[in-house]
DRENMIVEX-84415 format. One line per field, with one value per atom (N, C-alpha, C): residue in one letter; residue number from 1; atom name; z, x, y. Coordinates in nm, 2 decimals. Layout:
! DRENMIVEX-84415
torlum (A;...)
nufi (NUM;...)
fiti (CA;...)
pz (Z;...)
px (X;...)
py (Y;...)
END
This chain:
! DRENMIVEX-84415
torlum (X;X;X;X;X;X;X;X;X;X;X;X;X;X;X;X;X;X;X;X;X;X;X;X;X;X;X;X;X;X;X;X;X;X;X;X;X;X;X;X;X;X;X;X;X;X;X;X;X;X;X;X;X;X;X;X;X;X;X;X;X;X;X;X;X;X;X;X;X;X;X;X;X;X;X;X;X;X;X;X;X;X;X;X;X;X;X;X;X;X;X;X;X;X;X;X;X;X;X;X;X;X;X;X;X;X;X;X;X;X;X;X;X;X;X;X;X;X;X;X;X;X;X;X;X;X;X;X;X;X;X;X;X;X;X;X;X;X;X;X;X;X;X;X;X;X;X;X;X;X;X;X;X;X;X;X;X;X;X;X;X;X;X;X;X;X;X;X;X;X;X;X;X;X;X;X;X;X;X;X;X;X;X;X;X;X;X;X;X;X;X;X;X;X;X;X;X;X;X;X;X;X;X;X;X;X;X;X;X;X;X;X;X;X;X;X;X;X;X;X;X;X;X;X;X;X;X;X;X;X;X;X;X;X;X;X;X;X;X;X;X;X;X;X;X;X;X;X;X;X;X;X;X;X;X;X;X;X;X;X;X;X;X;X;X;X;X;X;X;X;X;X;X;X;X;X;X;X;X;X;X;X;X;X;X;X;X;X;X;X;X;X;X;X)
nufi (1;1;1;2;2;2;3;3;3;4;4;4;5;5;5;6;6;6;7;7;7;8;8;8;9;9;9;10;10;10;11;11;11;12;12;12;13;13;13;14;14;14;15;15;15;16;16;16;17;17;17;18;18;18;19;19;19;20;20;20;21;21;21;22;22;22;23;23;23;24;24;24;25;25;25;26;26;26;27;27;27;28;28;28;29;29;29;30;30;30;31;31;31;32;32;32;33;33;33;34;34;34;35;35;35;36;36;36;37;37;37;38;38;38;39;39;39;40;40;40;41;41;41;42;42;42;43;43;43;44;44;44;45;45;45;46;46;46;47;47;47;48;48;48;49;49;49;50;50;50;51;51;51;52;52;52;53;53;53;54;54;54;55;55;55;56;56;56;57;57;57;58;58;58;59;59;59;60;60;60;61;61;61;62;62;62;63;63;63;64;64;64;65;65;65;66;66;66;67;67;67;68;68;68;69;69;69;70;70;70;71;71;71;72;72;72;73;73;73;74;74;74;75;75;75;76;76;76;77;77;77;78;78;78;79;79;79;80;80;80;81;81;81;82;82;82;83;83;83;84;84;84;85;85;85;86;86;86;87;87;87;88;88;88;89;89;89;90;90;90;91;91;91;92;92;92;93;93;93;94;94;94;95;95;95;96;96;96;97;97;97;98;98;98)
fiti (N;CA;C;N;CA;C;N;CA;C;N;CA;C;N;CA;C;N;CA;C;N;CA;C;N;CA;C;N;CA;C;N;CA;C;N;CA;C;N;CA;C;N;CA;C;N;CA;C;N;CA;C;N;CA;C;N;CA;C;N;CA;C;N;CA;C;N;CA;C;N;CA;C;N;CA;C;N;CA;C;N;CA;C;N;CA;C;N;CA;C;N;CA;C;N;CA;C;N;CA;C;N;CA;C;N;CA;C;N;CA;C;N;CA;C;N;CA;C;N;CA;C;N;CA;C;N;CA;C;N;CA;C;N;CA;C;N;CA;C;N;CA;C;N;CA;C;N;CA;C;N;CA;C;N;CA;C;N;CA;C;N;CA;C;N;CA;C;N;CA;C;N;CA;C;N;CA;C;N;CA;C;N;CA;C;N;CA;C;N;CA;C;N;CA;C;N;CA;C;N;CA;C;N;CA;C;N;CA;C;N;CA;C;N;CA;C;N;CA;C;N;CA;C;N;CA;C;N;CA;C;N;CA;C;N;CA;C;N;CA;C;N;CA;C;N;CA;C;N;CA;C;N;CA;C;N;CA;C;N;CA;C;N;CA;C;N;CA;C;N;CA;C;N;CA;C;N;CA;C;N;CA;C;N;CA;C;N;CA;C;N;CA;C;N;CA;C;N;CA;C;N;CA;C;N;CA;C;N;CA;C;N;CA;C;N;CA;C;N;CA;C;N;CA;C;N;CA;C;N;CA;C;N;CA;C;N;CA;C;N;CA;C)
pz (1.24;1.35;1.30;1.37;1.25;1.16;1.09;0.97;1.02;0.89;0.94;0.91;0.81;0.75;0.74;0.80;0.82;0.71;0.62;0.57;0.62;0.59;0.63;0.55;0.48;0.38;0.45;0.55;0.61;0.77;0.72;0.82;0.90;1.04;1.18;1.24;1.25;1.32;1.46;1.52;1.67;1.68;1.75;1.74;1.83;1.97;2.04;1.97;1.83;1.80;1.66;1.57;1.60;1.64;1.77;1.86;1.89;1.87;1.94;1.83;1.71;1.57;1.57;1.60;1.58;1.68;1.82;1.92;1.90;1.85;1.79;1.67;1.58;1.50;1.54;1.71;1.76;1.87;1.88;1.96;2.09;2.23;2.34;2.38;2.33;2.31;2.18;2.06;1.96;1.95;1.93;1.94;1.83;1.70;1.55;1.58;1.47;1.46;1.34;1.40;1.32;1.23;1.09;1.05;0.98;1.04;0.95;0.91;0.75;0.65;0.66;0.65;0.66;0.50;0.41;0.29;0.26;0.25;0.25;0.13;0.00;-0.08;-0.08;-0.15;-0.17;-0.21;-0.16;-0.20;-0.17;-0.08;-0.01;0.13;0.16;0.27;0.43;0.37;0.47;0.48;0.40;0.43;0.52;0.53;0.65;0.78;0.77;0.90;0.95;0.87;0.88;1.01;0.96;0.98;1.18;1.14;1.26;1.38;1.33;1.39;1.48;1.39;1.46;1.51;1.56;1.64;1.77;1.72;1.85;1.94;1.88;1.94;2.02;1.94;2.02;2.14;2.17;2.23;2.34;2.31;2.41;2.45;2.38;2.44;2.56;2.54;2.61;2.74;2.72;2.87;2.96;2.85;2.95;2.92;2.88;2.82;2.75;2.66;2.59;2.62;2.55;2.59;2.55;2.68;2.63;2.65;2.59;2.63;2.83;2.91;3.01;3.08;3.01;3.05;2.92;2.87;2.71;2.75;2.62;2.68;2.76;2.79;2.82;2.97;3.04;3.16;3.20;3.13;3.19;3.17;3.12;3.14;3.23;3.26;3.34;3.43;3.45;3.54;3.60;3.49;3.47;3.32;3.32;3.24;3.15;3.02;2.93;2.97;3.01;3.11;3.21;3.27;3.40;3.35;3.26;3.21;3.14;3.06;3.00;3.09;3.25;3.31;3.42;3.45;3.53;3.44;3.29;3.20;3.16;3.18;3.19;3.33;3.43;3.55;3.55;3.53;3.49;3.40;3.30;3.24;3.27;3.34;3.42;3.55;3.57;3.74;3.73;3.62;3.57;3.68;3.66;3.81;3.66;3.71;3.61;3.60)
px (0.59;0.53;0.41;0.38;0.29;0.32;0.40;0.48;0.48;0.49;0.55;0.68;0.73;0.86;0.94;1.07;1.13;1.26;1.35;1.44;1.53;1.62;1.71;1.86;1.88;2.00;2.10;2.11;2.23;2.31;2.42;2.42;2.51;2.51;2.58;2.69;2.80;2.93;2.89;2.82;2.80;2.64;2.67;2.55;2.46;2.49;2.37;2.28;2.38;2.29;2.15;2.24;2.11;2.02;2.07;1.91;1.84;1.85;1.77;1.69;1.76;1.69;1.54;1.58;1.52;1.39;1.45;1.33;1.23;1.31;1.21;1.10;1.11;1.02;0.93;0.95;0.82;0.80;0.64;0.53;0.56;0.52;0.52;0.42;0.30;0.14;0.16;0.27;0.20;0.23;0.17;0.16;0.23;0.23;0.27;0.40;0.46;0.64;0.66;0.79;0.83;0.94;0.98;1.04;1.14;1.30;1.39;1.50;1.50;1.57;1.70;1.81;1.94;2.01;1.99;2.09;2.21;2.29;2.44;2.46;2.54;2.60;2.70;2.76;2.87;2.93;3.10;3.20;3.21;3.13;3.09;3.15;3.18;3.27;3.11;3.00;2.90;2.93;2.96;3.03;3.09;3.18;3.31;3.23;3.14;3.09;3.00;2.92;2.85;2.90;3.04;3.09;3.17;3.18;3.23;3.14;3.01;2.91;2.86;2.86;2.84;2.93;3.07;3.15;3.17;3.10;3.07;2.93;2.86;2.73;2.77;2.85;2.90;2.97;3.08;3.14;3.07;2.95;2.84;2.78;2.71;2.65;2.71;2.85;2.95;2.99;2.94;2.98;2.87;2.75;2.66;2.51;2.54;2.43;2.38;2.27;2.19;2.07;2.08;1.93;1.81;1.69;1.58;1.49;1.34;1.28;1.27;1.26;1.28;1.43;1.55;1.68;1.77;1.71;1.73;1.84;1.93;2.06;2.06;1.97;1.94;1.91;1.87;1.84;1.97;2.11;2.16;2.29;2.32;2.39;2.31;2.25;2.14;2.09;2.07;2.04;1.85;1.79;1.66;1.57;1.49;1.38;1.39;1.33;1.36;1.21;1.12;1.03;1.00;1.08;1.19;1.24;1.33;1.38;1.29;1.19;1.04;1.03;0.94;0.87;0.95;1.05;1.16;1.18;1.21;1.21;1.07;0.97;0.85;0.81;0.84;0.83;0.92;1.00;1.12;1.05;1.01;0.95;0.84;0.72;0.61;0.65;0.76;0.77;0.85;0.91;1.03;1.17;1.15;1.28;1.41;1.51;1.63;1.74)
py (1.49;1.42;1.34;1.21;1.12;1.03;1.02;1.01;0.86;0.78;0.64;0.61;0.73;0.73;0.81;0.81;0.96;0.92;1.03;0.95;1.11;1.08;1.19;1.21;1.32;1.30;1.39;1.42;1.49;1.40;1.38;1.27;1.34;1.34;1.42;1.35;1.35;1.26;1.25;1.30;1.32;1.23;1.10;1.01;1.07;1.17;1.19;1.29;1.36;1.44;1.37;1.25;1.16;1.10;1.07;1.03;1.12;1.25;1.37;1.37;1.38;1.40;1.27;1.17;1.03;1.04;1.12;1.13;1.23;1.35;1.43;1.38;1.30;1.26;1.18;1.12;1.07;1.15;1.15;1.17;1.11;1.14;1.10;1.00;1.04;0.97;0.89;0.85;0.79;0.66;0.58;0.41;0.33;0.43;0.39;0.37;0.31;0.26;0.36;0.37;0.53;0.43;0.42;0.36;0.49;0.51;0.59;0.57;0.64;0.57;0.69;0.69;0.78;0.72;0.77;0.82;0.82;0.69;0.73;0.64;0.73;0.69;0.63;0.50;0.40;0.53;0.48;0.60;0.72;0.82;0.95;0.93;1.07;1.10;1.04;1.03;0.98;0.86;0.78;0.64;0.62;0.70;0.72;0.74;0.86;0.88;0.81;0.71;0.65;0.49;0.49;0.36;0.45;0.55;0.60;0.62;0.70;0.69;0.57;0.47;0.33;0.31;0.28;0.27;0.38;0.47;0.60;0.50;0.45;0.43;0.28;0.22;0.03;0.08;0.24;0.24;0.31;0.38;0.42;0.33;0.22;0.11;0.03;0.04;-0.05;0.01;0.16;0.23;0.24;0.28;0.31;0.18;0.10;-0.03;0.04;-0.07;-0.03;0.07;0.17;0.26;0.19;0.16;0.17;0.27;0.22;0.40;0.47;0.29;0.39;0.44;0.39;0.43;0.52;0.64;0.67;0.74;0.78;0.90;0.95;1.06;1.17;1.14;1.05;1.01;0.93;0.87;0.79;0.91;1.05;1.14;1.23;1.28;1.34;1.32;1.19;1.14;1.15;1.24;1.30;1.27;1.23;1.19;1.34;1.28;1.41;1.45;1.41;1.45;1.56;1.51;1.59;1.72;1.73;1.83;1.93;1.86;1.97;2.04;1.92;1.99;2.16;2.11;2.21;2.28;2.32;2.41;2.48;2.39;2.50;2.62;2.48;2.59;2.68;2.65;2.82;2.92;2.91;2.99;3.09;2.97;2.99;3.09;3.02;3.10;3.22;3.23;3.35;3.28;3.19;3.16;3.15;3.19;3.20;3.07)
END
């Protein structure tokens, strides 16, 4: 967290589970540009997934538009701010509600 540079050498076939990864390396409060770099070798089976990945994300774009910060995944499956979801998962905790 902080970081101006994230690089990342494990690459995930499931794109929402890189944008979680991507939103985790930024701050809520931070103003900086997070610049990240993903590792994929010419000729490696990440090639493949690389290219598939991207065709997972054009065909999410296409269903649900482009995500920006105020319409991001998690709010346009959810229908709830990842905000939203902290805060109701803290009062649960807080309140012992189950």
């Amino acid at each position: 967290v902080g970081a101006d540079l994230m690089i990342v050498g494990d690459l995930i076939p499931e794109p929402w589970k890189l944008l979680q990864l991507e939103k985790r390396a930024h701050r809520f409060d931070s103003t900086k540009s997070l610049l990240i770099r993903y590792l994929i070798a010419t000729g490696t089976i990440d090639e493949g997934i690389a290219e598939t990945v991207v065709e997972k994300l054009a065909a999410l774009e296409e269903t649900m538009g482009v995500q920006t910060d105020s319409t991001d995944l998690t709010t346009a499956m959810t229908g709830r701010t990842t905000a939203q979801i902290v805060d109701e998962l803290f009062a649960r905790l807080v309140g012992g509600a189950a």
